[in-house]
C-alpha positions as CSV (number, residue, x, y, z in Angstrom):
1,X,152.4,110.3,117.6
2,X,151.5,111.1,114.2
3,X,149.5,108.0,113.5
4,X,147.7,108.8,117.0
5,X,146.9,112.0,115.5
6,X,145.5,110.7,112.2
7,X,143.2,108.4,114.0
8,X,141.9,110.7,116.9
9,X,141.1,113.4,113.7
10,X,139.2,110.6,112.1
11,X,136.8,110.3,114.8
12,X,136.7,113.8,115.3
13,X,135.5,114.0,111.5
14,X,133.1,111.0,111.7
15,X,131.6,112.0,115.4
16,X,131.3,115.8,113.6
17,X,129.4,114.5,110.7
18,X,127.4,112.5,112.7
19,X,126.1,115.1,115.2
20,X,125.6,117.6,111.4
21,X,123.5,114.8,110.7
22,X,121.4,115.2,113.2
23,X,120.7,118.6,113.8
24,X,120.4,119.8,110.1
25,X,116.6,121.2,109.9
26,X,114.7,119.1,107.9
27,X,113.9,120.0,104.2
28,X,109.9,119.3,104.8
29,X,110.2,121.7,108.3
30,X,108.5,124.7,106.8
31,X,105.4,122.4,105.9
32,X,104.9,120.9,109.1
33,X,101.6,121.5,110.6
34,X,100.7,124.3,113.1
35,X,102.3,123.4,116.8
36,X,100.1,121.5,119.4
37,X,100.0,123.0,122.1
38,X,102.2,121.3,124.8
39,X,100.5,119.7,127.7
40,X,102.2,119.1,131.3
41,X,101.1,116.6,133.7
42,X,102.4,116.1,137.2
43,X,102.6,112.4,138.9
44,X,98.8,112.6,140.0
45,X,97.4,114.0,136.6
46,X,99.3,111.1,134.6
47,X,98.2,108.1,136.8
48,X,94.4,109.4,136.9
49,X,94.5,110.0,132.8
50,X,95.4,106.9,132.6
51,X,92.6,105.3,135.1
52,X,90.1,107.2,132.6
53,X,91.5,106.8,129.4
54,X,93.5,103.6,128.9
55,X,91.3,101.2,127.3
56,X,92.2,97.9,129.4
57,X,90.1,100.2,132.0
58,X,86.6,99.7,130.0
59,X,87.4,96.9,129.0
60,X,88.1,95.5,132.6
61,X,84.5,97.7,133.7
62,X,82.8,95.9,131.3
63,X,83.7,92.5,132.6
64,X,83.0,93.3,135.9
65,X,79.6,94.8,135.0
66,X,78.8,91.1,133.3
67,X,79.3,89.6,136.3
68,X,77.3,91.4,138.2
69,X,74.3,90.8,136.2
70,X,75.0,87.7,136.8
71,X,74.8,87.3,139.7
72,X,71.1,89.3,139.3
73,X,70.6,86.3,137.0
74,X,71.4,83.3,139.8
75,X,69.5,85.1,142.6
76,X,66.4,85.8,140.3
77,X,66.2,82.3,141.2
78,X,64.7,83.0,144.5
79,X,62.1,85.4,143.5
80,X,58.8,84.7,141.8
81,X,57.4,84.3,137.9
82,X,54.5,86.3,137.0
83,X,53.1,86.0,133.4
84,X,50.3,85.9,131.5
85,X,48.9,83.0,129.5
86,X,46.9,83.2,126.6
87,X,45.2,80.3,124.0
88,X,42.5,80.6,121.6
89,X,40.9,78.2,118.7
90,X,38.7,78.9,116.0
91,X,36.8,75.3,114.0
92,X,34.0,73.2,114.3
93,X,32.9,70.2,115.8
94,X,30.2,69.0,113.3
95,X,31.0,65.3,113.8
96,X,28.5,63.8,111.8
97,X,30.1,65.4,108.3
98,X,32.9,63.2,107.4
99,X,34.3,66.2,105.2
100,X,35.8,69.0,107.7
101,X,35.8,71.5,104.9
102,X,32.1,71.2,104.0
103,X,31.1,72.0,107.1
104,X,28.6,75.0,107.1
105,X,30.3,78.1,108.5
106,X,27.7,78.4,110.8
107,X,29.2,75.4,113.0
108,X,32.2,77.0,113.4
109,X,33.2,78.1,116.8
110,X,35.9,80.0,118.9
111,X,37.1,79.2,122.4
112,X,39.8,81.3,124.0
113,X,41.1,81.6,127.4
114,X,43.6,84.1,129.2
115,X,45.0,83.2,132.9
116,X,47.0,84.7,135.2
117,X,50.1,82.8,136.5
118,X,52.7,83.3,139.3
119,X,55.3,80.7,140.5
120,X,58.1,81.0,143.3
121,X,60.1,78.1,144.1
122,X,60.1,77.5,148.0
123,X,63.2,74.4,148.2
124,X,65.6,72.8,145.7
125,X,67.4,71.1,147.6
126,X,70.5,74.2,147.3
127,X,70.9,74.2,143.8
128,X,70.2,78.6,143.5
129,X,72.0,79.1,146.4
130,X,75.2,77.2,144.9
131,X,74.4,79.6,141.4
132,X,74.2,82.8,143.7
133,X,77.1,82.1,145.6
134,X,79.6,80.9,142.2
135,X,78.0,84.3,140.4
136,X,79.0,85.9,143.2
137,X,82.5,84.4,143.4
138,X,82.8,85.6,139.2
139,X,81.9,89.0,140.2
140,X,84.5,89.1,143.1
141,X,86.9,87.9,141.0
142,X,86.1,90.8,138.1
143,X,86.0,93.1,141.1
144,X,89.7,92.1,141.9
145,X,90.1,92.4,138.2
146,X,90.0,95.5,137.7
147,X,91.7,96.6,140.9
148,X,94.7,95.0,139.4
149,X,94.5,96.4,135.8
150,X,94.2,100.0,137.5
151,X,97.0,99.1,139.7
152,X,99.1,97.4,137.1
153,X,98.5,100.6,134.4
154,X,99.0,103.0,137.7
155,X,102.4,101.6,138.1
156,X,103.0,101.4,134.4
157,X,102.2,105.3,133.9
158,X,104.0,106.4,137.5
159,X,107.1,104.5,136.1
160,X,106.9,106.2,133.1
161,X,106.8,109.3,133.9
162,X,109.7,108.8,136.2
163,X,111.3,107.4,133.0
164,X,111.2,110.2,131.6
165,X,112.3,112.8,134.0
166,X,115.4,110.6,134.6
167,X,116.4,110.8,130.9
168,X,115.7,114.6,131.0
169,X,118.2,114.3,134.2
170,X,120.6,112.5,131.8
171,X,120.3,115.1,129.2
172,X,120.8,117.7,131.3
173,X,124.0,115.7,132.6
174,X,125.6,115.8,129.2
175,X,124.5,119.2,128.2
176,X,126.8,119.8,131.3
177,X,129.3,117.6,129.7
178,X,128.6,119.5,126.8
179,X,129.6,122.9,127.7
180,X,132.4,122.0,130.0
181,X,134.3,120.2,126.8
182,X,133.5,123.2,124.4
183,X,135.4,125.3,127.0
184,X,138.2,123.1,127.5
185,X,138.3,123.0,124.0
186,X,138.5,126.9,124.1
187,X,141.1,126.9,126.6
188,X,143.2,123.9,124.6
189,X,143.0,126.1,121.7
190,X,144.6,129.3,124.0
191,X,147.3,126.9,125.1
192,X,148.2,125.9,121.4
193,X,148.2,129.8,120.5
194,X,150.6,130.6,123.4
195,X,153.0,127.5,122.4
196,X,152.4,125.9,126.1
197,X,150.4,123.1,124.5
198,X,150.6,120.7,121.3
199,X,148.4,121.1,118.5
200,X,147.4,117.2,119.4
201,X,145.6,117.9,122.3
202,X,143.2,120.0,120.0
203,X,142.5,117.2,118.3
204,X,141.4,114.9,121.7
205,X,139.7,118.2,123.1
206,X,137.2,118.2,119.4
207,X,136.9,114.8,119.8
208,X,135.3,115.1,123.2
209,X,133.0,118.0,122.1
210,X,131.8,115.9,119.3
211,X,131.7,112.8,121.9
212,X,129.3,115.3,124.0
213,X,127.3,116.4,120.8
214,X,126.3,112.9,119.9
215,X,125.2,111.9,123.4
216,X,123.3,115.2,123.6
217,X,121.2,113.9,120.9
218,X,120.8,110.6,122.4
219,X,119.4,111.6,125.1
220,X,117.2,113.8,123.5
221,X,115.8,110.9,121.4
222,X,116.1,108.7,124.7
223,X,113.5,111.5,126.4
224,X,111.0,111.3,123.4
225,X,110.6,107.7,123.4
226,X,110.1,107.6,127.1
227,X,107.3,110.4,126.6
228,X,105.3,108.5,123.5
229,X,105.3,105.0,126.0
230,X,103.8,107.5,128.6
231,X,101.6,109.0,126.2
232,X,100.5,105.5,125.0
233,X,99.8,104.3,128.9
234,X,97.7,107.1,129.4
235,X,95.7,106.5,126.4
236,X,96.4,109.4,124.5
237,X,98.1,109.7,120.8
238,X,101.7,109.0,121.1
239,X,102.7,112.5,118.7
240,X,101.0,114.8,121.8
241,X,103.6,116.7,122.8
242,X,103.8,116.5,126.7
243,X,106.0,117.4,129.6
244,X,106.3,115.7,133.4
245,X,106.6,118.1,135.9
246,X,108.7,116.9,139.0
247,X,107.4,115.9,141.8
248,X,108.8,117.0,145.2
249,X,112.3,115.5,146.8
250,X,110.9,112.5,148.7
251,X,112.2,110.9,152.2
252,X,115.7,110.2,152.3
253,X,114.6,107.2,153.7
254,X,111.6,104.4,153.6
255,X,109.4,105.4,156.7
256,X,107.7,101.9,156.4
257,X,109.2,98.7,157.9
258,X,109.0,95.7,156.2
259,X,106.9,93.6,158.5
260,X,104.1,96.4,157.5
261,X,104.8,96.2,153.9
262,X,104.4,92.6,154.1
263,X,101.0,93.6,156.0
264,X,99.2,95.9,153.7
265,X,100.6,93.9,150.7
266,X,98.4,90.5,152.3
267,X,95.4,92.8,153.3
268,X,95.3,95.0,149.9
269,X,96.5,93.3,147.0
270,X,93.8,91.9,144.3
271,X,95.9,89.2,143.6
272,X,94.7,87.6,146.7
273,X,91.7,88.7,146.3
274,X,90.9,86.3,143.1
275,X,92.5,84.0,144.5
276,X,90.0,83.8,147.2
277,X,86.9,84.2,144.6
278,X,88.5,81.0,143.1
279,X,88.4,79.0,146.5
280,X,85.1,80.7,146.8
281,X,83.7,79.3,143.2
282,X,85.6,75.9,143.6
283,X,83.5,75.3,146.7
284,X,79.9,76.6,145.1
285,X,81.2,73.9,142.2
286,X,81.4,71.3,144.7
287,X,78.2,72.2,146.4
288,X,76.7,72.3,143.0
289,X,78.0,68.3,142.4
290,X,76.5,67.2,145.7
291,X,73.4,68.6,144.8
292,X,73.3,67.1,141.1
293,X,74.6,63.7,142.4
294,X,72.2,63.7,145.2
295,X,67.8,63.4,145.2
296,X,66.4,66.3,143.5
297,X,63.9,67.8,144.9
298,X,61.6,70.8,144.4
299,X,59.2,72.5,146.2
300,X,57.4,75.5,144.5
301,X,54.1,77.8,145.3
302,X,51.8,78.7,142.0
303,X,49.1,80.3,141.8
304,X,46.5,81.3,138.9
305,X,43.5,83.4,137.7
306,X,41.5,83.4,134.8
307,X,40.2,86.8,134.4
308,X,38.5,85.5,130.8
309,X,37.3,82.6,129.2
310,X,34.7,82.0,126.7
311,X,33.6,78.4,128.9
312,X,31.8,79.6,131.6
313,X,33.0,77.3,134.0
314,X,36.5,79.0,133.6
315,X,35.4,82.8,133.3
316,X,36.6,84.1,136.6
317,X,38.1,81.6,138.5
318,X,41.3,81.0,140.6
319,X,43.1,78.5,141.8
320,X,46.6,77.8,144.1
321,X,48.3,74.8,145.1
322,X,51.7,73.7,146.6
323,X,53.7,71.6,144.2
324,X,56.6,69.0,144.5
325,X,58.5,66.4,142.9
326,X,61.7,64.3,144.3
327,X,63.9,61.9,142.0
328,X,66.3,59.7,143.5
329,X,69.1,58.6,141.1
330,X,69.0,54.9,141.7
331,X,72.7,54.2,139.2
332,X,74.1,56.7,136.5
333,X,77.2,54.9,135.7
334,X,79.5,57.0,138.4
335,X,78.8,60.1,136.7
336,X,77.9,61.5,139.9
337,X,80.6,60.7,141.8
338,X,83.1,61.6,139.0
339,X,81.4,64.8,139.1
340,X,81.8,65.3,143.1
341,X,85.4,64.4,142.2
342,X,86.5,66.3,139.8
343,X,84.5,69.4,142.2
344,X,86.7,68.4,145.2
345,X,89.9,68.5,142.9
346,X,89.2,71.9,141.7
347,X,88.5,73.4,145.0
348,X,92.0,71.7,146.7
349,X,93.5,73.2,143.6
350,X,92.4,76.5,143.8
351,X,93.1,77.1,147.5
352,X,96.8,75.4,146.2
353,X,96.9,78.3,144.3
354,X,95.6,80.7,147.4
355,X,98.9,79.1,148.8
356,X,100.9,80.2,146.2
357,X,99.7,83.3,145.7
358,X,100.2,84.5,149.1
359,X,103.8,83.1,149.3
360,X,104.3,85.0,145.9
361,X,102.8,88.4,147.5
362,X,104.5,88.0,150.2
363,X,108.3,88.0,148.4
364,X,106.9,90.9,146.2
365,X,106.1,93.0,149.2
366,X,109.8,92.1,150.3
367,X,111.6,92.4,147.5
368,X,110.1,96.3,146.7
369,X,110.8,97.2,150.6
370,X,114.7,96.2,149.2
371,X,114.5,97.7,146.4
372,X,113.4,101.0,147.4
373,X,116.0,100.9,150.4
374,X,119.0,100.3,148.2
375,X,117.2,102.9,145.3
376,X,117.7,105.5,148.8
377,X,120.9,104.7,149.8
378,X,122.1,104.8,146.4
379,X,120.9,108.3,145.8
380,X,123.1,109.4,149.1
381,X,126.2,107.5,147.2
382,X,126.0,108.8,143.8
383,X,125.6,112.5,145.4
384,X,128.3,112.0,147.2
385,X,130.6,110.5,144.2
386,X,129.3,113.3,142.3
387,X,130.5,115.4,144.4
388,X,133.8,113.8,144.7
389,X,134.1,113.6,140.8
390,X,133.7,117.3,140.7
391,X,136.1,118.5,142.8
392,X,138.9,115.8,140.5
393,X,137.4,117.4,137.3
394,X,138.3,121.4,139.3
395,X,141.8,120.0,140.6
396,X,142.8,118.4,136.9
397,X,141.8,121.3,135.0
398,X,143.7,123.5,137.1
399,X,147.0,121.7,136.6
400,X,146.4,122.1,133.0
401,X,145.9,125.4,132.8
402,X,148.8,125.8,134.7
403,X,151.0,123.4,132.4
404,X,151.8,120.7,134.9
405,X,148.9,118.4,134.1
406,X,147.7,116.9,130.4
407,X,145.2,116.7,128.2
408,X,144.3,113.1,128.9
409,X,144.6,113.2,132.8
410,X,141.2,116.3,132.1
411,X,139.7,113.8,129.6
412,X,139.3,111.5,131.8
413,X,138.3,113.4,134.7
414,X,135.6,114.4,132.2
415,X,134.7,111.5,131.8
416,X,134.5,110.2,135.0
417,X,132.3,113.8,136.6
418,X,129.9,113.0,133.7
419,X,129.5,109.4,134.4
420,X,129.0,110.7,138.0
421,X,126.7,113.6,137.1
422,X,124.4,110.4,135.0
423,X,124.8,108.5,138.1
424,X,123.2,110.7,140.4
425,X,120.5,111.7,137.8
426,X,118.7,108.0,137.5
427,X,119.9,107.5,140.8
428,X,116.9,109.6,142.1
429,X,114.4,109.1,139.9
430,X,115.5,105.4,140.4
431,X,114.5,105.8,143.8
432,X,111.7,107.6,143.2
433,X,109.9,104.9,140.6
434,X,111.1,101.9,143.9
435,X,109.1,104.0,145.7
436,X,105.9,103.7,143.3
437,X,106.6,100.1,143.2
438,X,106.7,100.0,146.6
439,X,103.2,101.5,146.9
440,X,102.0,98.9,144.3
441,X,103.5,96.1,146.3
442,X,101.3,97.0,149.4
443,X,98.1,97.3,147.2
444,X,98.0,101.2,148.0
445,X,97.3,103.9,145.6
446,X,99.9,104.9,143.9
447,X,100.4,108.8,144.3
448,X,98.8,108.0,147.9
449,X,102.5,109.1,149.8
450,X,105.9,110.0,148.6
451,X,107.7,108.3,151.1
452,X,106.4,105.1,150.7
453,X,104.0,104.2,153.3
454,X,100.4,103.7,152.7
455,X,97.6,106.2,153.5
């Protein structure tokens, strides 16, 4: 018994320094800058500060907005040129001096012309339409883009901040731990004084106070960490100070089936929606090799006016005409039908990949409608062992304060109701981040329902 002693007052010793450790004030504390002022942010604030702050945001807005003007670019093609042309000369013509630079400078002349000039392409052979239509695939696919970024960073904050409320819950959990081991250490340290206990179970009852202390601080350290990933989600410096406020208790249950998860996941989700800009690319690609490989041929309207000219049969004049040329590529060493080819290739492989993706959305979709059932029924269990864990802790301590029970059978029971009261703290914000991901699954926005379902 002795040697138990010596060994349980060791880690009593080392758990006490330990938890001195970390809640001595800092040396430096009085030179610390004036406080920030703290700043809260429910579910909704934190996923639409992220939306506007979060670089990957611009960054994704940026893209798309290059697309776009591309796709300005490619149907420019179908529009008309208008410029103005302009040409002027200044010399002689004295032909009968053999020596241009002794030519008297009263041979010298200047001729000059400026014309008006406007072109518009009527037919080639389907070559702008494939550019429109593969600009327009890029910016469908940017469009996607940055649906999935804010989706992606939506579910990233949302999780987060559920992150961090659960560690608050698991702080609070052992701050309860906390104060019920400092009173059984109190009421340890009556037995001792009345003679009813030995001065050993002092010793276990410290030890589980400085147990408590330690993961007290833990927790604490687990919260802050949870709160600078949030912070650094939402684009903001990670040393803000910030709190989460809770958001109500959801559902008790999923109030969307799986079949409709499955649903809204194919209708909404970006994924799929690149996936079909791909197909939709691949196919202007191939309709681009047809056209190279094929006769090329262009048909195109100009038009002209020469408002000014110093020859006189110029000055004033105007002219249109239709124009048209047509090449037919008589052998180019297969490089035409390699082309065509390797077109056809890429579009079978991207609607592979259409495939794939759909199959992949589609076990997503399933997998979250799982996850967030089991995150629910788990909440019921862990309230109900908590509960149950409880009522053991009531009924142990009892028998000890009564003297038919020991110090170890409480210890335990401690143990066990703070295990339990943990338990049913993540349990809830467990459910409640399977229900974000759940949201994200169907393609919905994230703070668009707490139960689950889409708007």
């Amino acid at each position: 018994m002795t040697g138990l002693v010596r060994q349980i007052a060791v880690i009593v010793i080392a758990l006490s320094l330990s938890a001195t450790t970390f809640m001595a004030p800092r040396a430096d504390a009085a030179l610390a800058p004036a406080a920030v002022p703290v700043q809260t942010f429910t579910l909704a604030q934190a996923v639409q500060t992220t939306l506007t702050h979060n670089p990957q945001i611009a960054a994704a807005q940026q893209t798309l907005e290059a697309a776009q003007q591309s796709v300005l670019l490619a149907r420019a093609g179908y529009g008309p040129t208008v410029s103005v042309n302009a040409n002027g000369a200044l010399g002689t013509n004295n032909a009968s001096n053999a020596n241009a630079f002794s030519a008297p400078l009263s041979n010298v002349n200047g001729t000059g012309t400026a014309t008006l000039a406007g072109n518009v392409t009527l037919f080639d052979n389907g070559r702008t339409k494939a550019l429109v239509e593969s600009a327009e695939a890029g910016a469908a696919s940017a469009q996607a883009a940055l649906r999935q970024t804010q989706q992606d960073l939506a579910l990233q904050a949302a999780t987060q901040f559920f992150t961090v409320l659960g560690n608050e819950g698991v702080a609070d959990a052992q701050q309860q731990v906390l104060t019920q081991a400092q009173a059984q250490l109190a009421l340890v340290q009556a037995q001792v004084r009345a003679g009813v206990a030995p001065q050993a179970d002092v010793i276990q009852a410290q030890s589980q106070v400085a147990q408590a202390q330690v993961a007290v601080l833990n927790a604490g350290a687990q919260i802050l960490t949870a709160k600078a990933s949030l912070a650094s989600t939402m684009g903001i410096d990670t040393t803000t100070p910030i709190e989460v406020a809770s958001p109500a208790v959801p559902s008790p249950q999923v109030s969307v089936t799986s079949d409709q998860v499955i649903a809204a996941a194919l209708q909404n989700r970006p994924e799929i929606a690149r996936a079909n800009a791909a197909v939709q690319s691949a196919q202007a690609g191939l309709d681009t090799a047809y056209v190279n490989a094929g006769p090329q041929v262009s048909i195109g309207l100009g038009a002209g006016y020469t408002p000014l000219s110093t020859d006189p049969a110029l000055n004033n004049t105007s002219s249109y005409g239709i124009t048209g040329t047509i090449s037919l590529p008589l052998f180019d060493s297969g490089r035409g039908h390699a082309e065509i080819a390797g077109a056809q290739a890429s579009l079978k492989s991207a609607q592979a990949s259409l495939a794939s993706q759909i199959l992949a959305i589609r076990q997503d979709a399933y997998q979250a409608y799982l996850g967030a059932v089991q995150a629910a029924a788990n909440v019921t269990a862990t309230q109900a062992a908590k509960a149950a864990a409880d009522q053991a802790l009531s009924v142990t301590q009892g028998q000890y304060r009564a003297g038919v029970g020991t110090i170890i059978n409480v210890i335990v029971a401690q143990t066990a109701a703070a295990q339990a009261d943990v338990n049913a703290a993540t349990a809830l914000y467990n459910y409640e981040s399977a229900l974000v991901t759940l949201q994200h699954a169907q393609g919905a926005p994230i703070v668009a329902s707490a139960g689950g379902g889409t708007p």
